[in-house]
C-alpha positions in Angstrom: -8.1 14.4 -28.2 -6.7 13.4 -31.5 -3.1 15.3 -31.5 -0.3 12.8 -30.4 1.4 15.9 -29.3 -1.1 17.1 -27.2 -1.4 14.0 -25.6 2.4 13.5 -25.2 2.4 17.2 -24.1 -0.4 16.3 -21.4 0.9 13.2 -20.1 4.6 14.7 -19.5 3.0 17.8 -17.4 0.7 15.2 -15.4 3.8 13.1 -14.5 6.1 16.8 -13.5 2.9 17.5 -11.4 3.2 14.2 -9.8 6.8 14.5 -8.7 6.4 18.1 -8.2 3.7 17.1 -5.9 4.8 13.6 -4.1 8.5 14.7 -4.1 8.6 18.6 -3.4 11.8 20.5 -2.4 11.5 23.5 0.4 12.7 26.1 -2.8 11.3 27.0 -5.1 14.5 27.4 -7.3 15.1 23.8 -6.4 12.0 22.3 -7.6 12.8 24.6 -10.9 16.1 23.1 -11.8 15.0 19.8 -11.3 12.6 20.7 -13.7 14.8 21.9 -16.2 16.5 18.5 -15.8 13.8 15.8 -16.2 12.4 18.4 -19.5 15.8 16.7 -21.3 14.9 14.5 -24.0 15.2 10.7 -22.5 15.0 11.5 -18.5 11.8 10.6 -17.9 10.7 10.0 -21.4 11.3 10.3 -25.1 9.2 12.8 -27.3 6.6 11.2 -29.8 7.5 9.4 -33.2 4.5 9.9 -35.3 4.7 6.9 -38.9 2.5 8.4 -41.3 0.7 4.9 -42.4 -1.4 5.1 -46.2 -4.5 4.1 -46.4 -4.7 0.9 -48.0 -6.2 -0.3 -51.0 -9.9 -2.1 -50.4 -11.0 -4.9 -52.7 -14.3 -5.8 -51.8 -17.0 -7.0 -48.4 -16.8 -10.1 -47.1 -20.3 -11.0 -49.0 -19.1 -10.1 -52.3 -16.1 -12.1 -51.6 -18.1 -15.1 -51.3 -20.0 -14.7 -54.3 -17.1 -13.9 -56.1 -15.6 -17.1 -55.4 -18.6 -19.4 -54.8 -18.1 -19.9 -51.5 -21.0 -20.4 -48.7 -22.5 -17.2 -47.2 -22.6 -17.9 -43.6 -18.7 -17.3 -43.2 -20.1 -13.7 -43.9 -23.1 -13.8 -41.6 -20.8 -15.7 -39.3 -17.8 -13.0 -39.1 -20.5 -10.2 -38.9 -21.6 -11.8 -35.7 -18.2 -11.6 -33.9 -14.9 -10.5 -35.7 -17.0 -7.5 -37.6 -19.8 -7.0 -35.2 -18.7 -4.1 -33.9 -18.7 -1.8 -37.5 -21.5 0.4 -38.1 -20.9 0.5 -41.6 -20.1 -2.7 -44.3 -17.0 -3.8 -43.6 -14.4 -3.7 -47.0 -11.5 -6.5 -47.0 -8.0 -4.7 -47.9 -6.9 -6.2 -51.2 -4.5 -8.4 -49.1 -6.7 -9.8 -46.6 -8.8 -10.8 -50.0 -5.9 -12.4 -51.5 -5.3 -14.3 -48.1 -8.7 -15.5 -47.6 -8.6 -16.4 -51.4 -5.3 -18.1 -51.3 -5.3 -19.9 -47.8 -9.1 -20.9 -47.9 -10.0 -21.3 -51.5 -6.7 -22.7 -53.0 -5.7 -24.5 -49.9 -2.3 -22.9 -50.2 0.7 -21.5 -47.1 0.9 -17.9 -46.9 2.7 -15.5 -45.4 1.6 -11.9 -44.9 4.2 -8.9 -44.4 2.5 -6.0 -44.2 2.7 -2.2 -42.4 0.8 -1.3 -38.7 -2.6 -1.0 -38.9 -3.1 -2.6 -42.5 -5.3 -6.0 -40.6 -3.0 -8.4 -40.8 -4.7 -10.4 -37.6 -7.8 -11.0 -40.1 -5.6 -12.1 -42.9 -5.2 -15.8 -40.7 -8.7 -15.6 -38.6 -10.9 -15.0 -41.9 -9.3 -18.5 -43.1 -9.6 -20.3 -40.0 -13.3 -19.2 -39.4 -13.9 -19.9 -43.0 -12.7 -23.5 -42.2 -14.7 -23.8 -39.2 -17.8 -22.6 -40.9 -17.3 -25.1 -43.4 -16.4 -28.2 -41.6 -19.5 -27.4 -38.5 -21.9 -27.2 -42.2 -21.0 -31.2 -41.6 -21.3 -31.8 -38.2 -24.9 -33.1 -36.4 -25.4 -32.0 -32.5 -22.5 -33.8 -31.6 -19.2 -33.4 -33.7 -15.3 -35.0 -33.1 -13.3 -32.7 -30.8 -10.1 -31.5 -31.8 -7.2 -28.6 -31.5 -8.6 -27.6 -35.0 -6.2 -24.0 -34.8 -3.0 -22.8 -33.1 -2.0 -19.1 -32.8 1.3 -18.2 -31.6 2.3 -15.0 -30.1 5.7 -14.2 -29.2 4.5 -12.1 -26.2 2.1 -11.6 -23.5 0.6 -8.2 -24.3 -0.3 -9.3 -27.9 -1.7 -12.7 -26.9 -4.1 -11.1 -24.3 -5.1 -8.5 -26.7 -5.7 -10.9 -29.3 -7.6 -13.4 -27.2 -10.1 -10.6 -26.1 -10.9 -10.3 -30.1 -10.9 -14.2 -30.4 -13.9 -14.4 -27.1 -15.3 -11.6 -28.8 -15.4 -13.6 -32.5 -16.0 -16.9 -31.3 -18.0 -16.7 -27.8 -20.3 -13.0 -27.6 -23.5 -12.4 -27.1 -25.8 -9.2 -27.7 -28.8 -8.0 -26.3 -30.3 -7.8 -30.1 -29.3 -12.0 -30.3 -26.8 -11.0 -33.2 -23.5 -12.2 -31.2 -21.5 -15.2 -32.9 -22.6 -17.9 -30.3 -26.5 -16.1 -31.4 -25.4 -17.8 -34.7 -24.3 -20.8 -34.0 -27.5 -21.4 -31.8 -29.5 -21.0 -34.8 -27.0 -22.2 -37.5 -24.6 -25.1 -36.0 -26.8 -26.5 -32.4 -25.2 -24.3 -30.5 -21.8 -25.9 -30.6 -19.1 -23.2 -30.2 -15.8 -22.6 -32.0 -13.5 -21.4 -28.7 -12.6 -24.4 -27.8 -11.3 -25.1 -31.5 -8.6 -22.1 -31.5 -5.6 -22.4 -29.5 -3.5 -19.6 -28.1 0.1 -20.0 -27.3 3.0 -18.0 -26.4 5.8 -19.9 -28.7 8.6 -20.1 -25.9 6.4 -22.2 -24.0 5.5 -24.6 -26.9 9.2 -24.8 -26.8 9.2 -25.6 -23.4 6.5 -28.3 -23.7 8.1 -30.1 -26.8 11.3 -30.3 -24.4 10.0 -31.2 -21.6 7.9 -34.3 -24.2 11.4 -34.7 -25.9 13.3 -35.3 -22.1 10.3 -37.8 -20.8 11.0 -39.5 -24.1 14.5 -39.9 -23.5 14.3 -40.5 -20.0 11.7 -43.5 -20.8 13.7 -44.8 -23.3 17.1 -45.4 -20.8 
């Protein structure tokens, strides 16, 4: 079912049915009224806002973008292995997520995307940071100096969860067919994965840790 409406329409009756059913009244007139209560808009629930979002512009795949600008291949091999394994068809980068890769990768420059719901913004920091890590792991032998080499803050739960499920998926899969990202890195970098590289934080508790450093600090010092 693709009609937000529908759905909204579906749920609402399901969760009626459930207090119909769970919380019933001996008459019949009763159970009515109290119907015609909770069906006012914010009782039990608000109806559906629906944000038509355009579809944004696409530049170019990740392959052409490293022709394009000279850089090494396996970053695409490498994100088709995790991050764009799951697309059937060759993934096009949004004419922002280009210009972020370009500009954060290539230039070495700070950038900050603002963009609408939807439009990929998530790949607009990953792409770099993979990039990164592709490039520097090109140098490393079988063993290689470990290090916090990427912090990614989330200011709350729901989206860090939901983004560390993409980041294992990017970083750590494997696949039947041997085309998963650690598949890649066993034949492309010894087998030495990338998870342990990327950080995830909720920001209030980074603030909470640089306190609680900031109080031993003081407290040593006295």
């Amino acid at each position: 079912m693709n009609n937000p409406v529908k759905i909204y329409k579906s749920l609402y009756n399901t969760y009626i049915n459930y207090i119909n059913s769970g919380l019933p009244f001996f008459r019949d007139e009763f159970n009515e009224e109290r119907n015609e209560l909770l069906k006012e808009p914010g009782t039990i629930s608000q109806p559906p806002i629906i944000e038509l979002v355009p579809k944004y512009q696409e530049k170019a795949t990740l392959e052409e973008f490293c022709k394009n600008e000279n850089v090494t291949l396996d970053i695409n091999d490498f994100v088709k292995s995790g991050l764009f394994g799951s697309t059937t068809s060759e993934r096009r980068l949004y004419t922002h997520q280009y210009a972020s890769l370009r500009e954060a990768y290539v230039n070495r420059k700070h950038i900050v995307v603002t963009t609408g719901t939807g439009s990929g913004k998530t790949e607009c920091f990953l792409l770099p940071i993979f990039a990164d890590l592709i490039s520097e792991s090109a140098l490393w032998d079988s063993h290689r100096t470990r290090a916090m080499r990427a912090m990614l803050l989330y200011p709350l739960n729901a989206l860090a969860e939901d983004q560390m499920l993409r980041l294992r998926k990017a970083l750590n899969s494997r696949t039947l067919d041997s085309n998963g990202a650690l598949d890649w890195l066993d034949k492309n970098r010894w087998g030495i994965g990338f998870i342990s590289d990327v950080i995830l934080e909720l920001h209030l508790l980074v603030a909470l840790k640089i306190k609680r450093k900031i109080d031993c600090e003081r407290r040593g010092s006295s």
